[in-house]
C-alpha positions in Angstrom: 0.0 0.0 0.0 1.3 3.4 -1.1 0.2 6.9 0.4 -0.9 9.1 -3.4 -1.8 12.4 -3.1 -4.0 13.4 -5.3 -4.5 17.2 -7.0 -7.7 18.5 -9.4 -9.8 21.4 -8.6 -12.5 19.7 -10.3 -14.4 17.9 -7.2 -15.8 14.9 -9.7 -12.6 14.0 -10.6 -10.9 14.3 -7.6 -13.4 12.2 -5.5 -13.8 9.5 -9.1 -9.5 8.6 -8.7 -9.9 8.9 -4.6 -12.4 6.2 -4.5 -10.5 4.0 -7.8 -7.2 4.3 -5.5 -8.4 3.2 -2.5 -10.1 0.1 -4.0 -7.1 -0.7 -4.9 -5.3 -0.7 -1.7 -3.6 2.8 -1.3 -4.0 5.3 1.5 -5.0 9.0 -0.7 -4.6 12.1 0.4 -6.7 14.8 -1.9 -5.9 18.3 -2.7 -8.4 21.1 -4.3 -5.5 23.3 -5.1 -1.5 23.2 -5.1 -0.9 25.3 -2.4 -2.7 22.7 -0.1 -1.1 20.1 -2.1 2.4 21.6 -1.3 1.1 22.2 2.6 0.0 18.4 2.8 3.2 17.2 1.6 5.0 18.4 4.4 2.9 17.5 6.7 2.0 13.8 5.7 4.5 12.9 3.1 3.2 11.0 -0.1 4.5 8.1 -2.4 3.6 9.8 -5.4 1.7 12.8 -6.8 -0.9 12.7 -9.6 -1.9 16.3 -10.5 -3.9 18.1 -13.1 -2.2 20.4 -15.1 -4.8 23.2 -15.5 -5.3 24.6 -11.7 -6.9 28.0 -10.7 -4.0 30.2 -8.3 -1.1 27.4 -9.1 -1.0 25.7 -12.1 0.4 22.2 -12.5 3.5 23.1 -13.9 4.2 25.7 -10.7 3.5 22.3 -8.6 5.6 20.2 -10.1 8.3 22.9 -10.0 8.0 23.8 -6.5 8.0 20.1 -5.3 11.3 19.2 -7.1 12.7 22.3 -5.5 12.3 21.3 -1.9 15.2 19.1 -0.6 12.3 16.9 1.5 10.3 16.4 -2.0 12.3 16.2 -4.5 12.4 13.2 -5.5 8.5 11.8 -5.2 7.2 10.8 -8.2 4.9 12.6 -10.3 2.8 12.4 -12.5 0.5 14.8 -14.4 -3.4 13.9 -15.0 -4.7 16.3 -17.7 -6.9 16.9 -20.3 -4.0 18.5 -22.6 -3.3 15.7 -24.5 -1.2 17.8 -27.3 2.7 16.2 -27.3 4.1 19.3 -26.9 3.3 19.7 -23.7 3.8 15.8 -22.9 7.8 16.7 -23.9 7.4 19.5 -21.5 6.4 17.8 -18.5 8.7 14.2 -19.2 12.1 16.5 -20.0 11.2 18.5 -16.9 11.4 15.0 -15.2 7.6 13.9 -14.5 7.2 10.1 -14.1 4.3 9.7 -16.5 1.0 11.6 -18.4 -2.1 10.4 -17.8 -4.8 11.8 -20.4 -8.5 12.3 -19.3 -10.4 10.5 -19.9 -8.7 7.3 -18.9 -9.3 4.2 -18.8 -9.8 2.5 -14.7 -7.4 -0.2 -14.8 -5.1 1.4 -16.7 -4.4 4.6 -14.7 -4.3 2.1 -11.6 -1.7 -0.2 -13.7 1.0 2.6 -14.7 0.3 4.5 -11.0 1.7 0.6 -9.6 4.9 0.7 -12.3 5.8 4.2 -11.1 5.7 3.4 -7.5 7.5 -0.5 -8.4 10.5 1.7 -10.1 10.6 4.0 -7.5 11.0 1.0 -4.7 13.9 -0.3 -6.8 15.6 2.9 -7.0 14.9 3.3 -3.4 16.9 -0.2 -3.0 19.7 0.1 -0.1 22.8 -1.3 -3.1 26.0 -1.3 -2.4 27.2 2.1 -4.8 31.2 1.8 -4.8 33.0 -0.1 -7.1 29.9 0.5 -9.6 31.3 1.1 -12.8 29.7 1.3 -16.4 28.6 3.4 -20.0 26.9 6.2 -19.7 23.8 5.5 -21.5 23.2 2.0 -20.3 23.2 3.7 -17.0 21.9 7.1 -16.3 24.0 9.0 -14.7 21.3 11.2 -13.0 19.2 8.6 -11.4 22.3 7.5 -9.8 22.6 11.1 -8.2 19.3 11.1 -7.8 19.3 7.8 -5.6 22.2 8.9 -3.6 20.4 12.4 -2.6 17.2 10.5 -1.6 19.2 7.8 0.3 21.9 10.5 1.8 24.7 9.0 0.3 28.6 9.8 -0.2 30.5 8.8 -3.0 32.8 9.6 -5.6 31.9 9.7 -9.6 34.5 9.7 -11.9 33.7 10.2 -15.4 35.8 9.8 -18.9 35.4 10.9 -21.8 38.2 11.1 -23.9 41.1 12.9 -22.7 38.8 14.5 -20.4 38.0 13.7 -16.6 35.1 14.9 -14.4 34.8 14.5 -11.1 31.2 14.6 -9.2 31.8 14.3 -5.3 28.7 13.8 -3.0 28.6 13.9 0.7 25.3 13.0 2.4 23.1 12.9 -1.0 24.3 16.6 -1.7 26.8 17.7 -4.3 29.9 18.9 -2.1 32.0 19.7 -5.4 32.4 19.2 -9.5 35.5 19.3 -11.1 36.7 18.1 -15.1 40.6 17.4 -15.3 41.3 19.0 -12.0 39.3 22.4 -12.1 36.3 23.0 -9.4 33.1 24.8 -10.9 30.2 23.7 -9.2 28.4 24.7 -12.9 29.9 22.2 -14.3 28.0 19.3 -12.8 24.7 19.3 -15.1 27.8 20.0 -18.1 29.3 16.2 -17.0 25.8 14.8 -16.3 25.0 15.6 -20.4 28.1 13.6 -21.6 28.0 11.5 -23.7 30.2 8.4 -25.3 31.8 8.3 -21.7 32.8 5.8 -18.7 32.1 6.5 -14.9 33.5 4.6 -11.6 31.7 4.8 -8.0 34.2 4.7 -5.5 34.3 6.1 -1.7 34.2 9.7 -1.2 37.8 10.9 -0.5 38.4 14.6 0.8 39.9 16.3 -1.7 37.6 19.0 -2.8 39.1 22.6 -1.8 37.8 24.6 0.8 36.5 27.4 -1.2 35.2 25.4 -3.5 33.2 23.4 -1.3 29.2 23.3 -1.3 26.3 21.5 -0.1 23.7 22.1 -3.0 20.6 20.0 -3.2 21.3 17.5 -6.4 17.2 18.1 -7.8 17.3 21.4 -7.7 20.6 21.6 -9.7 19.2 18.8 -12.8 15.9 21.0 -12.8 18.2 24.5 -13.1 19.7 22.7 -15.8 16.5 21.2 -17.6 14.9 25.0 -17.3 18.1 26.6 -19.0 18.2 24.3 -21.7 14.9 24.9 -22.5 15.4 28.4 -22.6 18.4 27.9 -24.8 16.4 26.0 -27.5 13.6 28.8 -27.8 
């Protein structure tokens, strides 16, 4: 059983995926707008969003963007329930990193089918694994769920990427990015940079302490892949 908080200013709907939910064995928590959507998660903290995109006050998009920015909520997963069914904005809301899109009207067993996958992938990222000595293409692994895992779980570890002649360096202490460097020069701006390459190698090993002083940070892994997302979308208009 998984605790789903669920977000529509339309009552119908709202009380119609309540009542399918907890049929099928979850605990639901329900939300009229996303400011007591965003005041709920941090009092009772869900398993998993579903929100409609189209809100009055806070829009769906505003949501999602303020729940990847909190360190405590970063990484539930999400996904949007809308009537926008244009691809567009279905590219919008999977590159900003939402789990899934749900189109109304939807079919029963379905919606309750791909809510279960999201909340199965999100137990096997959750999965206590042993990180070091993890090695690997980048590509057949993604290098930001990894992060992504060791912020949730609080973890410390070194990444060493390669590509080419060139070396990057992504240091984590606790789940949060402590430093970046590529052959030798700190910048933390350079992490979502080494997160993008591609054709490369990377190693887990243990956090070692060699990240200068001044260079030394404790910036909330999430927020820093979202940054990144937003700018690139920016870029390309």
């Amino acid at each position: 059983m998984a605790k789903i908080l669920i977000v529509d200013d339309d009552p119908g709907v709202r009380d119609f995926v309540s009542l399918l939910l907890r049929r099928s064995g979850h605990d639901v928590l329900a939300a009229s707008t996303g400011q007591q959507a965003l005041e709920m998660t941090t009092s009772s903290l869900p398993d998993l969003i579903v929100s409609d995109i189209r809100m009055s006050e806070m829009d769906g998009w505003e949501l999602f963007r303020r729940i990847r920015l909190q360190p405590g909520t970063a990484t539930i997963p999400f996904i949007f329930l809308t009537s926008i069914s244009a691809a567009p904005e279905r590219v919008r809301g999977l590159r900003l990193g939402a789990d899934d899109f749900i189109s109304k009207p939807f079919h029963c067993d379905e919606m309750v089918a791909r809510i279960d996958k999201c909340l199965d992938r999100q137990r096997r990222r959750d999965s206590d694994f042993p990180l070091a000595g993890i090695f690997g293409k980048v590509g057949h692994l993604s290098l930001i769920d990894i992060v992504q895992i060791m912020e949730m779980n609080r973890r410390s570890a070194l990444i060493t990427i390669r590509r080419g002649a060139d070396v990057g360096k992504i240091y984590l202490r606790e789940g949060a990015l402590e430093g970046t460097s590529i052959n030798g020069v700190f910048n933390p701006r350079r992490f979502y940079s080494i997160l993008l390459w591609e054709d490369a190698t990377f190693v887990i090993s243990d956090l070692i302490d060699e990240v200068p002083a001044d260079q030394r940070n404790a910036l909330p892994v999430s927020e820093l892949i979202l940054q990144g997302a937003q700018n690139g979308d920016e870029s390309q208009r």
